[in-house]
ZAMARGU-4260 file (C-alpha; in steps of 0.2 Angstrom, whole numbers, plus 5000, padded with zeros to 4 digits):
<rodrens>
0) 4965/5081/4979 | 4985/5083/4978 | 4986/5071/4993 | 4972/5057/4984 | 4985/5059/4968
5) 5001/5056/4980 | 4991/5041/4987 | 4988/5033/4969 | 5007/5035/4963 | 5012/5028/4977
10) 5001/5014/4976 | 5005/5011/4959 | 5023/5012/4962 | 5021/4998/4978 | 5011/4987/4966
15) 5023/4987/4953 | 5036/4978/4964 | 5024/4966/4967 | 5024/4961/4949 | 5044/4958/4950
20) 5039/4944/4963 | 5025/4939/4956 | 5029/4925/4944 | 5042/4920/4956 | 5029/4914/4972
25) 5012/4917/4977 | 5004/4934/4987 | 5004/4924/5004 | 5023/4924/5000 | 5028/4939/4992
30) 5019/4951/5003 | 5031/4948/5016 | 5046/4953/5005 | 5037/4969/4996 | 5028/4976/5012
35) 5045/4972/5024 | 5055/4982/5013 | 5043/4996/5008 | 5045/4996/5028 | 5064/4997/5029
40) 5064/5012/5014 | 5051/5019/5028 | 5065/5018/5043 | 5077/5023/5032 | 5069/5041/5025
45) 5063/5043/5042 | 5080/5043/5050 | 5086/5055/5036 | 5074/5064/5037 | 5077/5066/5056
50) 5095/5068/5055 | 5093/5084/5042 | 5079/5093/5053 | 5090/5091/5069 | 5105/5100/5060
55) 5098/5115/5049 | 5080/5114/5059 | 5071/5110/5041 | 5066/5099/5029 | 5082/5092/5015
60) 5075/5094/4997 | 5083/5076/4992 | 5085/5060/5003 | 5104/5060/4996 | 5108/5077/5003
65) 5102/5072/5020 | 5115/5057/5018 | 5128/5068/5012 | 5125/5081/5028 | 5124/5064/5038
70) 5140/5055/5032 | 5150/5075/5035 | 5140/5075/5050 | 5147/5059/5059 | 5165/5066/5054
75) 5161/5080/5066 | 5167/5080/5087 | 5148/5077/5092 | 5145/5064/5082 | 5139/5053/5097
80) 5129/5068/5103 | 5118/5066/5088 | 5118/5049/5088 | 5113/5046/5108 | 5097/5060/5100
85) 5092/5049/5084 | 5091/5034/5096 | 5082/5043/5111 | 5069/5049/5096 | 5069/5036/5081
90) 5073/5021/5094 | 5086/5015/5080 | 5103/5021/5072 | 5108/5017/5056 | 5124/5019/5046
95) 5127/5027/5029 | 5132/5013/5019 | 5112/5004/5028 | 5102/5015/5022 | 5088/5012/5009
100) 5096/5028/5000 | 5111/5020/4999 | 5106/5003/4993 | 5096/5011/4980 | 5111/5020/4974
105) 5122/5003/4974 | 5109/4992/4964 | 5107/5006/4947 | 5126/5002/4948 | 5125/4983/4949
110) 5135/4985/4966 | 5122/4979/4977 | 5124/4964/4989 | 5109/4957/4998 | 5120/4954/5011
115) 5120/4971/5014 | 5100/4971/5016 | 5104/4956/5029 | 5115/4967/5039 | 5104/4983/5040
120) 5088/4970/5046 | 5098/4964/5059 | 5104/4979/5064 | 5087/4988/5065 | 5078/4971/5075
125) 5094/4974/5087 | 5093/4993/5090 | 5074/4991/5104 | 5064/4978/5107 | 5050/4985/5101
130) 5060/4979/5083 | 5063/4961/5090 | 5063/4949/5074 | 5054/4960/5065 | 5060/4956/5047
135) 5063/4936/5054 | 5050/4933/5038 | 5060/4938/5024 | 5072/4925/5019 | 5084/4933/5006
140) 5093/4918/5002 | 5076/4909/4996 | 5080/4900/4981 | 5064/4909/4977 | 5071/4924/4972
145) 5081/4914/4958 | 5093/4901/4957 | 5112/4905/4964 | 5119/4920/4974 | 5119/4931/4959
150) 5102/4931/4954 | 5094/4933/4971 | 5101/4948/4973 | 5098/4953/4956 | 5079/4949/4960
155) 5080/4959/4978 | 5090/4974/4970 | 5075/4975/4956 | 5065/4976/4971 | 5077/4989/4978
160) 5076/5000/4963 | 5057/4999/4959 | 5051/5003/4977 | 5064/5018/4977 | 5053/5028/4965
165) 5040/5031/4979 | 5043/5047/4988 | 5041/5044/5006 | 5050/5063/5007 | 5035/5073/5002
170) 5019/5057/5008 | 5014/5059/5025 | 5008/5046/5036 | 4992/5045/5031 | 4995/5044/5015
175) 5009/5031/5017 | 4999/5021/5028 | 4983/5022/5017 | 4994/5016/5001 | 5002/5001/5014
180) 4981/4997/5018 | 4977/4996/5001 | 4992/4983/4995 | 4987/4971/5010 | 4967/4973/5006
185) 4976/4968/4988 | 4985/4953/4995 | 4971/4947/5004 | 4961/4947/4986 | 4974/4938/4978
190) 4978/4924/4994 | 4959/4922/4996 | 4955/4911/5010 | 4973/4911/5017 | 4968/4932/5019
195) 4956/4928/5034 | 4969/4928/5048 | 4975/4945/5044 | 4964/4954/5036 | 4944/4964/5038
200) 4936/4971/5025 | 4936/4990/5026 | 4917/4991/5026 | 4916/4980/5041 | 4930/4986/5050
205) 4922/5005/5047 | 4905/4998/5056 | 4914/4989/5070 | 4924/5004/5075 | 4913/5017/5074
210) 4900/5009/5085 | 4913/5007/5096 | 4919/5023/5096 | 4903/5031/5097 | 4899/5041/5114
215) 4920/5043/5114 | 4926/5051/5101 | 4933/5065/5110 | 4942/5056/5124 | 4957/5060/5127
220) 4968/5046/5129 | 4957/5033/5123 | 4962/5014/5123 | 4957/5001/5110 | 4959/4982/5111
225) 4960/4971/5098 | 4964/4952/5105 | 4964/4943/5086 | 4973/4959/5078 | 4978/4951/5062
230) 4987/4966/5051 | 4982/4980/5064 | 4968/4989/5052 | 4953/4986/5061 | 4964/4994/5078
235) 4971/5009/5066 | 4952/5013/5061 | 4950/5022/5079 | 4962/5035/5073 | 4951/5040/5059
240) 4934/5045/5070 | 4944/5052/5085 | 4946/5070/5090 | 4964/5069/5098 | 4971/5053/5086
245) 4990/5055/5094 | 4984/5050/5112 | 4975/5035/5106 | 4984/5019/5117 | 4985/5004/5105
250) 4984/4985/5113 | 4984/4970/5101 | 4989/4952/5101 | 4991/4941/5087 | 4994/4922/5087
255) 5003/4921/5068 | 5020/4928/5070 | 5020/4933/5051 | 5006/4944/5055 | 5009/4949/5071
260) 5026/4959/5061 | 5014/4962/5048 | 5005/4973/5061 | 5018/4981/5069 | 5025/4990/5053
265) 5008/4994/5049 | 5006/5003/5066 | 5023/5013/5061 | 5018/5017/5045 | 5003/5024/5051
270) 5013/5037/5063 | 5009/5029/5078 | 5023/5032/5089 | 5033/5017/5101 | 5024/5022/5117
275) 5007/5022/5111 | 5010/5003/5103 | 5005/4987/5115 | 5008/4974/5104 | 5010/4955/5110
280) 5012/4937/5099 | 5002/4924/5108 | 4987/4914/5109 | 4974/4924/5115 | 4964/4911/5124
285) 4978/4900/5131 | 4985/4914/5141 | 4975/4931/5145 | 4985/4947/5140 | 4984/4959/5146
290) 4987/4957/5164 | 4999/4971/5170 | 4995/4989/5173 | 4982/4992/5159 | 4968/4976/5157
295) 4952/4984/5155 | 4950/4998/5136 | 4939/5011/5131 | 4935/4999/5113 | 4938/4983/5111
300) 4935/4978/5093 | 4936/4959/5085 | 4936/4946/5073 | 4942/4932/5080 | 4944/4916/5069
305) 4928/4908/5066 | 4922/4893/5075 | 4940/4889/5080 | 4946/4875/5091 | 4953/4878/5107
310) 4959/4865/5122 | 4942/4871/5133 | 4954/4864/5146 | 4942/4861/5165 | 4956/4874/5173
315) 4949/4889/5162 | 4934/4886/5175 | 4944/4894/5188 | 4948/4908/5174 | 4942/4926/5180
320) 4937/4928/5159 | 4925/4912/5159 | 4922/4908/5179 | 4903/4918/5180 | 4897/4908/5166
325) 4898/4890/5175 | 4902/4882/5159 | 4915/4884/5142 | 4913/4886/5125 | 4916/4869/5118
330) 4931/4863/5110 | 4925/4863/5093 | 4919/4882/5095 | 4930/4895/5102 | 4916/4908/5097
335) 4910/4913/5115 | 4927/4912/5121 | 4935/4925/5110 | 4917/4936/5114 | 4921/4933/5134
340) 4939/4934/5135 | 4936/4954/5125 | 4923/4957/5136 | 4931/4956/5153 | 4944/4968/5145
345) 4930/4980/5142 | 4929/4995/5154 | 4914/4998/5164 | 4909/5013/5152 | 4915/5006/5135
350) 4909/4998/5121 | 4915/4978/5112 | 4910/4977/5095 | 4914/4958/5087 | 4912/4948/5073
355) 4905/4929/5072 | 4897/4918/5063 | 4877/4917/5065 | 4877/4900/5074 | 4882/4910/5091
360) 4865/4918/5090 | 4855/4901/5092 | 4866/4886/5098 | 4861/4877/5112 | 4868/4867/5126
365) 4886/4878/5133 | 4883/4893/5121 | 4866/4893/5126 | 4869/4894/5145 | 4883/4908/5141
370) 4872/4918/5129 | 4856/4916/5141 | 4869/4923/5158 | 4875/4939/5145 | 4856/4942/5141
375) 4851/4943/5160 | 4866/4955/5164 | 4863/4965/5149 | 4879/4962/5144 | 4872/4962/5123
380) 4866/4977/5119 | 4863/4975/5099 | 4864/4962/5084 | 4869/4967/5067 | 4867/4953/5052
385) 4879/4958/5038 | 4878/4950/5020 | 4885/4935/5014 | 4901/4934/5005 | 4909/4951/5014
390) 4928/4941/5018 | 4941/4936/5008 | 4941/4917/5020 | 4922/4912/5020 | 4907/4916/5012
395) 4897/4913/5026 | 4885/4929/5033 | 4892/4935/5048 | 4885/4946/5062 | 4891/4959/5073
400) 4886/4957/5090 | 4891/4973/5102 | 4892/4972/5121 | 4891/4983/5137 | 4899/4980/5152
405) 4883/4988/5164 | 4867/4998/5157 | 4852/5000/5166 | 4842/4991/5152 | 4840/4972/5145
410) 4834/4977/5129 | 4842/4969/5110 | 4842/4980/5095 | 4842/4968/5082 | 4847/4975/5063
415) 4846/4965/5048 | 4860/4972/5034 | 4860/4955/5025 | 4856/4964/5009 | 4862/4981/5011
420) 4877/4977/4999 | 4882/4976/4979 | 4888/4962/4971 | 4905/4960/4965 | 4916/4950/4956
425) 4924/4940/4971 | 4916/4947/4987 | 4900/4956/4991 | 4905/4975/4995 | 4895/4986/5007
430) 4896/5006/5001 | 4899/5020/5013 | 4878/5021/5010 | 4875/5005/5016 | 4884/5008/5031
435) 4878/5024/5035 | 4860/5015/5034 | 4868/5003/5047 | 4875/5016/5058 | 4857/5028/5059
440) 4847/5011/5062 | 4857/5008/5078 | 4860/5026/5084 | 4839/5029/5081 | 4839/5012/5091
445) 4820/5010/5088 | 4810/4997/5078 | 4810/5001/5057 | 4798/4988/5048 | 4810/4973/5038
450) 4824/4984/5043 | 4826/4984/5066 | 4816/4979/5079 | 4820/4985/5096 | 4815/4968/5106
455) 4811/4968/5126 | 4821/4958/5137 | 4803/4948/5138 | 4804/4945/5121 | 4820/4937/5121
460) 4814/4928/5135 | 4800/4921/5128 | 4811/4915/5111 | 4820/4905/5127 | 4835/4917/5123
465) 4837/4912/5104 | 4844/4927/5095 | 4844/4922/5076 | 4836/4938/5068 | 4823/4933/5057
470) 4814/4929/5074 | 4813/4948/5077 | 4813/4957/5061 | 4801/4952/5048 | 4811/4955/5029
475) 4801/4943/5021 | 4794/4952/5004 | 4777/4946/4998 | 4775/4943/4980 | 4764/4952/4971
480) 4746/4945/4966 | 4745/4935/4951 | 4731/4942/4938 | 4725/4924/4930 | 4717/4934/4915
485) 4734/4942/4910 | 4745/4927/4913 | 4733/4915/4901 | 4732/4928/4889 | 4750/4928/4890
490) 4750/4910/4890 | 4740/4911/4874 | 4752/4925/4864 | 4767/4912/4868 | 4756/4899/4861
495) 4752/4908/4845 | 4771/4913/4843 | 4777/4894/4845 | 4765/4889/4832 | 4771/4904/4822
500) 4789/4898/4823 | 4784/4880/4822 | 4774/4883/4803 | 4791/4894/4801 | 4803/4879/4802
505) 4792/4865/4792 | 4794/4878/4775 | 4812/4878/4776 | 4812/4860/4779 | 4799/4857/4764
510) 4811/4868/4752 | 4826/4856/4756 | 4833/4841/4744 | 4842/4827/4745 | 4851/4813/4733
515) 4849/4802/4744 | 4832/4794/4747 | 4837/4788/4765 | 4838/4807/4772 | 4823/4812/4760
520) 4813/4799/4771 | 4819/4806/4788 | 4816/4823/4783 | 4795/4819/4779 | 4795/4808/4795
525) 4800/4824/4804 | 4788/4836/4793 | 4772/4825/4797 | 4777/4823/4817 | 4780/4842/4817
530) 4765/4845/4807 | 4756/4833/4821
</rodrens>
């Protein structure tokens, strides 16, 4: 309960930097400044933190006593011995006078200097390249941020001082990493469609992941992909449903290089450690990554942009991802690209879960030839349709389509979801009992009348490998019989009560009066039509 309360105040106190920002530019904007330096304070504590345990051996009760034992510290002959240990274990150094404890103390006495920000972001993208250009998107010399030198940093010191008042010291990861979900779930709300390319709502992501992780829970070890990672939430869900959480090997790429940073603070913010994050900015389908030592995972979860353009280019023929399939996606639809290119980095004994838009379940001509060759190598082993109106970038409904590598069987479990959901103001939302519906409908893997139906590879065969679900489960609902008796008596009774109203009105318009002879005619003209 103490940890949910922890969670709220530190949400509350994240949010409430936003609003400095907030009449200043818009959440696509903002989020980069607020969640980069919620990140920095993160470093920061951490490092304190670090520096305290590895001289007394516990935890310091204030972040400003572990920078007064670090300042005395660095005064002492093995200063450079406990230097060389804070970069062996935190990857970075920082000074004193770069810490987040130290800026905070400098800008409640007017002495702070963005500059000084400037200098500790360098330093940190400087110290590993697992850092490399991290903070690249916070410009603190936006004339955003006010107009003139002064301002600005009076805007970033407000900042500064408002973001201070969350105690990292006493929030562990999860909680951190909870409250740093929930503020870019909040973005996403307030950027709308631009939200698509970095975020999945937690309803989906929770389905996606756990179908995926299902059967490997308690490997230790495990490996999860995501090649359109976005902000990294729908990767950091495998965390939550594994038994060993701190072996879990993380491999992402993201194209947007906003988002790819995005993702990579969000992956230490969660406590995953350097050597467990594989995180690369590119396109995923103009160059296939990964290619090195570790190609095929344990998971591979997505969801790719939608119907995206790509080059299709004749070479990607001769493309180990796309070569069995003979033809491409077309150029207008990258759906089945992003689908193949996850599912050649699928191990032989693991599970893809991806999302895409229900066209890729009955389109014809390339996507038909690639969706009739998965069919026959049993590659699709179920078909989830979710409702409409679940993401922040389109309201479109959207299907989950999860694959195997090799299984004896050709069968499709086909689920229809479409209205397992509540309505809400902006998007539809799926509760954690519509999901566990979801979930039991495809572990049970059977067929559930206008809920699943469990089709045979002749099935599919004989709808010429067309996948759209209303072909396989029936969730039409018959209206009831209409009783002719009841409905004209009610015809009848809504008759009576007109006439009622109608007699009604003409009193009150026989009791009015009129000077002027002009309206007096005009009001018996209406009487006698009313009156019929």
């Amino acid at each position: 309960m103490a940890e949910i309360e922890n969670s709220k105040d530190l949400i509350s106190v994240l949010w409430s930097g936003a609003d400095i920002l907030r009449s200043k530019m818009d959440a696509n904007e903002y989020k980069d400044y607020l969640l980069g330096i919620v990140f920095y304070k993160y470093l920061s504590d951490s490092f304190l933190i670090k520096v305290y345990d590895l001289l007394y051996d516990e935890k310091p009760a204030t972040l400003k006593e572990a920078l007064e034992a670090y300042k005395e510290a660095l005064e002492d002959e093995s200063a450079e011995e406990l230097k060389d240990q804070l970069s062996e274990e935190c990857h970075y150094v920082m000074e004193p006078e770069l810490t987040y404890t130290y800026f905070a103390d400098a800008a409640r006495n007017n002495s702070f200097n963005r500059e000084q920000l400037q200098k500790g972001f360098n330093n940190i993208e400087q110290s590993d390249p697992i850092f490399a250009d991290l903070f690249t998107d916070i410009d603190l010399y936006s004339n955003r941020l006010g107009a003139g030198d002064q301002k600005q940093s009076d805007t970033v010191a407000s900042l500064i001082k408002e973001i201070d008042k969350a105690d990292l010291l006493n929030s562990d990861a999860e909680i951190l990493g909870n409250a740093y979900e929930y503020l870019i779930g909040q973005f996403a709300s307030e950027t709308g469609k631009k939200a698509g390319e970095f975020y999945t709502p937690q309803a989906v992501s929770k389905i996606l992941t756990k179908i995926a992780i299902s059967g490997q829970e308690d490997k230790k070890g495990l490996s999860v992909y995501d090649p359109c990672m976005g902000s990294g939430s729908l990767l950091l869900n495998a965390k939550k449903y594994a038994s060993a959480p701190e072996y879990i090997k993380y491999y992402g790429q993201e194209q947007n290089t906003s988002t790819y940073n995005l993702a990579r603070m969000n992956m230490f913010l969660h406590g995953i450690v350097a050597e467990n994050q594989h995180l690369r900015n590119g396109d995923t389908l103009d160059g296939d990554w990964p290619t090195g030592e570790e190609t095929d995972f344990n998971m591979v979860l997505m969801n790719p942009p939608y119907s995206a353009k790509w080059s299709a280019a004749a070479g990607f023929l001769q493309d180990e991802r796309f070569s069995d399939y003979g033809v491409l996606a077309p150029k207008s639809k990258a759906d089945y690209a992003f689908l193949l290119h996850g599912l050649y980095h699928l191990k032989n004994n693991g599970t893809m879960a991806i999302v895409l838009p229900h066209g890729v379940l009955f389109r014809g001509a390339a996507e038909g030839k690639i969706r009739e060759k998965l069919l026959r190598s049993g590659n699709i082993y179920a078909v989830i349709g979710l409702p409409a109106n679940l993401f922040y970038n389109t309201s479109i409904p959207t299907c989950i389509i999860v694959l195997k590598k090799h299984r004896d069987g050709r069968d499709v479990l086909f689920i229809d979801a479409s209205k397992k959901f509540n309505k809400g103001k902006k998007q539809n939302e799926m509760t954690d009992e519509h999901i566990d519906e979801v979930l039991t409908l495809y572990s049970d893997r059977k067929t559930v009348e206008k809920e699943s139906y469990l089709a045979s590879f002749e099935d599919i065969e004989k709808n010429n490998f067309n996948l759209n679900i209303p072909r396989y489960v029936d969730n039409f609902e018959k209206e009831e019989d209409v009783d002719i008796n009841t409905l004209l008596q009610d015809m009848k009774k809504t008759d009576d009560e007109l006439e009622q109203v109608k007699g009604d009105f003409v009193s009150l318009l026989k009791d009015l009066t009129s000077p002027d002879q002009n309206i007096i005619f005009s009001l018996n003209d209406l009487i006698r039509k009313l009156e019929g």
